[in-house]
N, CA, C and O of each residue as an XYZ file, in Angstrom:
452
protein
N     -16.756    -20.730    -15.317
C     -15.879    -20.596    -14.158
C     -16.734    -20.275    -12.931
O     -17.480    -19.296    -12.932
N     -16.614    -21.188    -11.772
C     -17.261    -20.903    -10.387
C     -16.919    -19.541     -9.782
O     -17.613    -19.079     -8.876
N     -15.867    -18.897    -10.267
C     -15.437    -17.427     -9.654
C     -15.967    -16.822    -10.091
O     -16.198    -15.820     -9.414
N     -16.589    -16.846    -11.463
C     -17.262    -15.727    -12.698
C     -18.449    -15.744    -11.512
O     -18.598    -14.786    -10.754
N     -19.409    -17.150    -11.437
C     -20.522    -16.670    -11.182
C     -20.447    -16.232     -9.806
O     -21.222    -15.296     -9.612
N     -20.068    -16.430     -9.214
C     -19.678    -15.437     -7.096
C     -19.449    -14.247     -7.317
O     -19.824    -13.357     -6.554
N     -18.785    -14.041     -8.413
C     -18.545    -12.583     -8.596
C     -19.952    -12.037     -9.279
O     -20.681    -11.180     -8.781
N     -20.153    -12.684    -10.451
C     -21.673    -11.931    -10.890
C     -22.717    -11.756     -9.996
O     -23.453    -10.789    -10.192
N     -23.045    -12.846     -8.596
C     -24.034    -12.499     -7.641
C     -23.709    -11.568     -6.924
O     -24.659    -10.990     -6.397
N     -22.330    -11.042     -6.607
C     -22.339    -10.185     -5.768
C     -22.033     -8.517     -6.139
O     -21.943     -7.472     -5.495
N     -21.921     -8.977     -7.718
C     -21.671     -7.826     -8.595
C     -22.724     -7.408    -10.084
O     -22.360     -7.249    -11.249
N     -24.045     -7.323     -9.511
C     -24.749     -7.575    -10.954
C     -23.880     -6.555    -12.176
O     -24.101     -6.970    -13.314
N     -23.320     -5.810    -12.148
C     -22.608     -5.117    -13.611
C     -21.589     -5.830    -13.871
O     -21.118     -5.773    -15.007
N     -21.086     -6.553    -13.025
C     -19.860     -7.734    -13.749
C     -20.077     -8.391    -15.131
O     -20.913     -9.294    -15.092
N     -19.585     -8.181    -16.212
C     -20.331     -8.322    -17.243
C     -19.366     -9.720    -17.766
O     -18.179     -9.511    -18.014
N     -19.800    -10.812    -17.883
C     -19.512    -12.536    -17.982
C     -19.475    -12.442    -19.570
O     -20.483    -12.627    -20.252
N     -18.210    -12.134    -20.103
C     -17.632    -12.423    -21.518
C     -17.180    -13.499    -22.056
O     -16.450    -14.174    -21.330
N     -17.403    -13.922    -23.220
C     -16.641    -14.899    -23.749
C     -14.516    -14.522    -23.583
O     -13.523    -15.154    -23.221
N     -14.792    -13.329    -24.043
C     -13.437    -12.868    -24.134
C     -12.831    -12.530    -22.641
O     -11.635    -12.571    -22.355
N     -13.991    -12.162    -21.681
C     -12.939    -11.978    -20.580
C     -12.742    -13.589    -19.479
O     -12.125    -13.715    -18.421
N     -13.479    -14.532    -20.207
C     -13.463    -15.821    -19.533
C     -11.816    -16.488    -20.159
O     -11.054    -17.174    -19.478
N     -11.523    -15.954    -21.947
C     -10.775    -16.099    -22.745
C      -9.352    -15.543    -21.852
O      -8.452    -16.272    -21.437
N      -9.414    -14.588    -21.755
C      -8.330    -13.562    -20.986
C      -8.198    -14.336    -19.767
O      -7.045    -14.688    -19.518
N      -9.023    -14.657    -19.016
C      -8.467    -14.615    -17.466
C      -8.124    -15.927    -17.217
O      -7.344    -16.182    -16.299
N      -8.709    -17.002    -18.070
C      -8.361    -18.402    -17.824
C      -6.829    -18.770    -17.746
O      -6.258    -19.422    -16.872
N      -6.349    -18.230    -18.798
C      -4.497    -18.553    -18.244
C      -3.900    -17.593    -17.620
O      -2.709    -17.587    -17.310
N      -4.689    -16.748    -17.408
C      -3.530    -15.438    -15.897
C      -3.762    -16.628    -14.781
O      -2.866    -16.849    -13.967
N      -5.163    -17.501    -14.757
C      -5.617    -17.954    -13.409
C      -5.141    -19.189    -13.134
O      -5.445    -20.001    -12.260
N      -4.245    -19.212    -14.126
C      -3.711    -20.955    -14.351
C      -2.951    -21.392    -12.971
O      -3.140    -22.230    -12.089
N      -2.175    -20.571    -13.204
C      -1.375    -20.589    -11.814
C      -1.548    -20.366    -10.152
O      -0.819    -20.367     -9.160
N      -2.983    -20.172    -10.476
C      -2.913    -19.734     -8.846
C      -4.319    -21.350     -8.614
O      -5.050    -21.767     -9.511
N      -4.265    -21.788     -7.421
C      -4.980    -22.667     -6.677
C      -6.363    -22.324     -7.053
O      -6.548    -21.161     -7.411
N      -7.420    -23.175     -7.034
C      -8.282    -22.347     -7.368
C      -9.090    -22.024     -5.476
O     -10.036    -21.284     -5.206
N      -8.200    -22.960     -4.447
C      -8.665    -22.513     -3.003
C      -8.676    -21.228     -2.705
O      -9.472    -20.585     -2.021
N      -7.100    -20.697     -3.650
C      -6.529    -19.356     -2.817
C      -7.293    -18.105     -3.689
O      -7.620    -17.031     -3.184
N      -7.567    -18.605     -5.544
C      -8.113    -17.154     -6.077
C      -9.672    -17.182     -5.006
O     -10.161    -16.124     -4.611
N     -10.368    -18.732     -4.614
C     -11.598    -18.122     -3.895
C     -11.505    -17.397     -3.014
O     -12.350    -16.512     -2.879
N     -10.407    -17.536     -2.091
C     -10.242    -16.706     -0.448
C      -9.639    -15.506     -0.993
O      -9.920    -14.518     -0.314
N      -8.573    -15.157     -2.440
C      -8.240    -13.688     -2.627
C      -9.412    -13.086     -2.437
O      -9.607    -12.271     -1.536
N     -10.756    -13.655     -3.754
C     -12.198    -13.206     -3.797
C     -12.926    -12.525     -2.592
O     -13.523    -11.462     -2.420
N     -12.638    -13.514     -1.907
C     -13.835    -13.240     -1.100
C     -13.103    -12.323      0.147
O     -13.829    -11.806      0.997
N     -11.865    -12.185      0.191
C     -11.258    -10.990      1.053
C     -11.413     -9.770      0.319
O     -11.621     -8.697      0.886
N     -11.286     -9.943     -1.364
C     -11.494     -8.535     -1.881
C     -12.574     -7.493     -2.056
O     -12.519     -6.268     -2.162
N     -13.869     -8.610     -2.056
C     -15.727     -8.653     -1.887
C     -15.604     -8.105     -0.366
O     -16.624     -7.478     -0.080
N     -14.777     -8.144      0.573
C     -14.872     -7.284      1.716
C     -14.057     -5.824      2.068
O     -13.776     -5.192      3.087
N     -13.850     -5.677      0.574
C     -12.977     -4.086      0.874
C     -13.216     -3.472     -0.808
O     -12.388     -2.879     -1.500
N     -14.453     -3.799     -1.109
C     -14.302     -3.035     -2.288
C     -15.951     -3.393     -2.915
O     -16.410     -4.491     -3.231
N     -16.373     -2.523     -2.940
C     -17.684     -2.064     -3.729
C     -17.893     -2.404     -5.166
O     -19.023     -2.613     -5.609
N     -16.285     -2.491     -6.260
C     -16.385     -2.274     -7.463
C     -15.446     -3.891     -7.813
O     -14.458     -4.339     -7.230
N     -16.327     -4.530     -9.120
C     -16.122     -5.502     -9.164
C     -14.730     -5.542     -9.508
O     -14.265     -4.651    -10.220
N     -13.767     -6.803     -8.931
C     -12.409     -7.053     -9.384
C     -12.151     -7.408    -10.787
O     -12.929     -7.874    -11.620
N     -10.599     -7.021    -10.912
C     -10.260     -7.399    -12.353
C      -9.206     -8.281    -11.771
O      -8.707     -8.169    -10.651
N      -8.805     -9.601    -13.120
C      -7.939    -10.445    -12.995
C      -7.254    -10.322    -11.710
O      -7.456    -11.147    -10.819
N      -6.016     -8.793    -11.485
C      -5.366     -8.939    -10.980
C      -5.506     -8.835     -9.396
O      -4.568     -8.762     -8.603
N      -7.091     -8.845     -9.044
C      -7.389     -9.027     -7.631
C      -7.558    -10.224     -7.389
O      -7.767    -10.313     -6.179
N      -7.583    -11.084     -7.803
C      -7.925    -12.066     -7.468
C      -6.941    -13.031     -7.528
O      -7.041    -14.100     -6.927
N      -5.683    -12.623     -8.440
C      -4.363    -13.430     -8.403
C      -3.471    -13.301     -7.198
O      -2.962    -14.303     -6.695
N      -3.261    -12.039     -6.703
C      -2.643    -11.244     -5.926
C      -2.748    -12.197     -4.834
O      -3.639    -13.041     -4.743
N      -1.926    -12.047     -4.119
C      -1.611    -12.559     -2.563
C      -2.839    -11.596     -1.604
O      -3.756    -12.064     -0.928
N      -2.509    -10.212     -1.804
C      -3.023     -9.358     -1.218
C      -4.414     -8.336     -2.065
O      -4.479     -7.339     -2.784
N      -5.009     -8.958     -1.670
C      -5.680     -8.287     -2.985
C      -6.075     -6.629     -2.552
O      -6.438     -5.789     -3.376
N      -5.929     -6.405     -1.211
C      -5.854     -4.746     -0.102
C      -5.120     -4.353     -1.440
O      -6.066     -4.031     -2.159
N      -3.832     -4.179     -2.271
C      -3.337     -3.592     -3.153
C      -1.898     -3.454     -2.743
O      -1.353     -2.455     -3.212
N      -1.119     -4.258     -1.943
C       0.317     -3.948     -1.603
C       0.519     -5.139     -2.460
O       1.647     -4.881     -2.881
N       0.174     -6.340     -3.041
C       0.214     -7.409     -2.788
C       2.038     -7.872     -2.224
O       3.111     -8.045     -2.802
N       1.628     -7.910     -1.049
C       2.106     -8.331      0.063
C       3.931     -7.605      0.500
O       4.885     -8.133      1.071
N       3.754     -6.323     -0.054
C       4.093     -5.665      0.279
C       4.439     -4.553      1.499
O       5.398     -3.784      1.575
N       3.483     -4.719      2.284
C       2.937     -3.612      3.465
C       4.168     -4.064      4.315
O       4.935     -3.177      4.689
N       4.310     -4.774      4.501
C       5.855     -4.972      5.823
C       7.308     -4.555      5.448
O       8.180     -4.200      6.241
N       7.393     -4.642      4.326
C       8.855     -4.227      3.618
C       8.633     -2.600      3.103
O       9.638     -2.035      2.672
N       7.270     -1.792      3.138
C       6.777     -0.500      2.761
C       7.186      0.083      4.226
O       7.834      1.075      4.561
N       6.566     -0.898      4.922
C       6.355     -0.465      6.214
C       7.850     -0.356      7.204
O       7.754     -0.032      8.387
N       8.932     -0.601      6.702
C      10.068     -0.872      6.973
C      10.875      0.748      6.061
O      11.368      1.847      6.315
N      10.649      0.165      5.333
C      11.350      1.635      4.483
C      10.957      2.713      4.857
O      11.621      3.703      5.167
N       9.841      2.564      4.843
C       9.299      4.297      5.605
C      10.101      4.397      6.945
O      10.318      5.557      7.296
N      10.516      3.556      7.645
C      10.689      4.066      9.152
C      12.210      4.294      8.971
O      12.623      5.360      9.426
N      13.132      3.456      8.371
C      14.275      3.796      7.808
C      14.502      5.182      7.340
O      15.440      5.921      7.639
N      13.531      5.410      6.585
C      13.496      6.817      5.909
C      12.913      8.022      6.602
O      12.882      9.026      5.891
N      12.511      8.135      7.648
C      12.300      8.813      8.455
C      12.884      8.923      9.519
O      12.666      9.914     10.216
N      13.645      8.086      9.863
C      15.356      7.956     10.652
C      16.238      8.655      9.656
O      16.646      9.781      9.938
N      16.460      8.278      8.894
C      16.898      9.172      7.612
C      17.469     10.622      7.757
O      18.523     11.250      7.854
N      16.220     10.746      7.714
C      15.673     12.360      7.853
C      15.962     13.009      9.179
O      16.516     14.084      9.409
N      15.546     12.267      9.859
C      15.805     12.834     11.648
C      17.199     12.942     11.538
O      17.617     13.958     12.094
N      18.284     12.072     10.882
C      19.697     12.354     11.276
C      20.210     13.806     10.655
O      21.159     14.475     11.062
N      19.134     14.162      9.337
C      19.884     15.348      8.532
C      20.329     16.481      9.535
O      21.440     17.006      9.466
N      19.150     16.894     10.692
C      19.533     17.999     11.330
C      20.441     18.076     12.177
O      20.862     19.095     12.723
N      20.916     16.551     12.377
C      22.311     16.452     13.216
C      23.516     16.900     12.734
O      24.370     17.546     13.341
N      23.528     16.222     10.758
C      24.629     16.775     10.213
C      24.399     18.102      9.740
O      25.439     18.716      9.499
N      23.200     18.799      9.514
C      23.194     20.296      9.364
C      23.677     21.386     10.075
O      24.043     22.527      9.792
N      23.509     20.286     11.715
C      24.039     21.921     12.602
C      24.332     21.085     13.973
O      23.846     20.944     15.095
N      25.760     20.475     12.948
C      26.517     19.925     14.228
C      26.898     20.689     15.444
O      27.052     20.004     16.455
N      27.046     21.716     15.530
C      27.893     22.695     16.704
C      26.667     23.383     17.384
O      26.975     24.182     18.268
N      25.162     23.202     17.104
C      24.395     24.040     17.780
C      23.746     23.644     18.726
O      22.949     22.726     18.530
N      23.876     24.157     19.907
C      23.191     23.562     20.907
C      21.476     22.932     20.714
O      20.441     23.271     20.139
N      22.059     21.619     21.751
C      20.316     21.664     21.350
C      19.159     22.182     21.472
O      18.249     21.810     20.731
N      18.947     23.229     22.519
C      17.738     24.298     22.773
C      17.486     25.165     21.251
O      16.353     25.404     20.833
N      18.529     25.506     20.653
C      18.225     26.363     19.349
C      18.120     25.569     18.562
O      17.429     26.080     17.679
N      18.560     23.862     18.090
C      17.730     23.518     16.690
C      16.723     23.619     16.649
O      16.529     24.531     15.846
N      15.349     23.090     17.187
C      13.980     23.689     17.058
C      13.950     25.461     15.953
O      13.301     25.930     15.018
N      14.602     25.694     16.465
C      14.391     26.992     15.925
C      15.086     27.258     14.498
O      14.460     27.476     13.461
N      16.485     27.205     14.618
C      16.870     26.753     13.237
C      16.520     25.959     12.545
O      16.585     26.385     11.392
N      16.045     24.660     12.603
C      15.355     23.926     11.532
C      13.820     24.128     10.984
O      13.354     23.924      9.863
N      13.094     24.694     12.421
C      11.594     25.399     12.194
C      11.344     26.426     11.594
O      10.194     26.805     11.373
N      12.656     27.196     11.142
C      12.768     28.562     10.954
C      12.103     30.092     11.680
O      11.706     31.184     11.275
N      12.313     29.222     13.262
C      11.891     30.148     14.332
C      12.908     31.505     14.489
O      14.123     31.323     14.414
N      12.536     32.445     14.640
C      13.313     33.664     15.237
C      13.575     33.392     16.620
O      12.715     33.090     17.447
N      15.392     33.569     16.931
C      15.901     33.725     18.254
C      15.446     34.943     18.774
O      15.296     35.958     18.094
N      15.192     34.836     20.159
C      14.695     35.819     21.089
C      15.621     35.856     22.008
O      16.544     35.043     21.961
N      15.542     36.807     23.011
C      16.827     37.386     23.643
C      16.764     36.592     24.687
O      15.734     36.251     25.268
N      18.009     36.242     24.976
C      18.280     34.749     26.182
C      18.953     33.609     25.040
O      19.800     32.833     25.483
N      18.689     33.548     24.035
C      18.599     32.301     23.051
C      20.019     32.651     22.348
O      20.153     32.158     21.228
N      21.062     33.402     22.823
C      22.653     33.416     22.385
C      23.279     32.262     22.301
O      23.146     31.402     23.172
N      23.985     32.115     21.314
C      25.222     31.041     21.675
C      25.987     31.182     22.246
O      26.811     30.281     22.408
């Protein structure tokens, strides 16, 4: 396999098995062999330690595979989320004192309802 040996030059401990040529030949069936070279050679730029199968199948081989926009979506949802709790926690309190009630600041004198 032309990927075995790109990977062995740029990885001398990559160790070129009968059995892992055995193994990876039909995970690799399916993917182009244009796109496992460009997974390769994007993953040879973010990683020191030689890839296994599943870097090189991956869309993304960074490790979301191709995940990061729909991660990146939920988190902000979910942190809207969160920002609304202190609205329904302390509906009636003015807004100068949530800071303090949710920070678990002590009111100081002036700071009455």
């Amino acid at each position: 396999m032309k990927l075995f040996a790109i990977i062995r030059s740029n990885y001398p401990n990559f160790e070129m098995t009968n059995e892992k040529k055995a193994t990876w030949t039909p995970l690799m069936a399916d993917v182009p062999f244009d796109q496992a070279l460009a997974n390769l050679m994007d993953f040879m730029k973010h990683s020191k330690f030689p890839p296994v199968a599943a870097d090189i199948i991956q869309a993304d081989p960074g490790g979301l595979n191709g995940n990061y926009d729909r991660l990146r979506i939920e988190t902000a949802e979910r942190f809207a989320e969160i920002d609304s709790w202190d609205q329904v926690a302390l509906p009636a309190c003015p807004d100068h004192l949530r800071p303090k009630f949710l920070g678990g600041g002590k009111a100081v004198s002036g700071d009455e309802l």
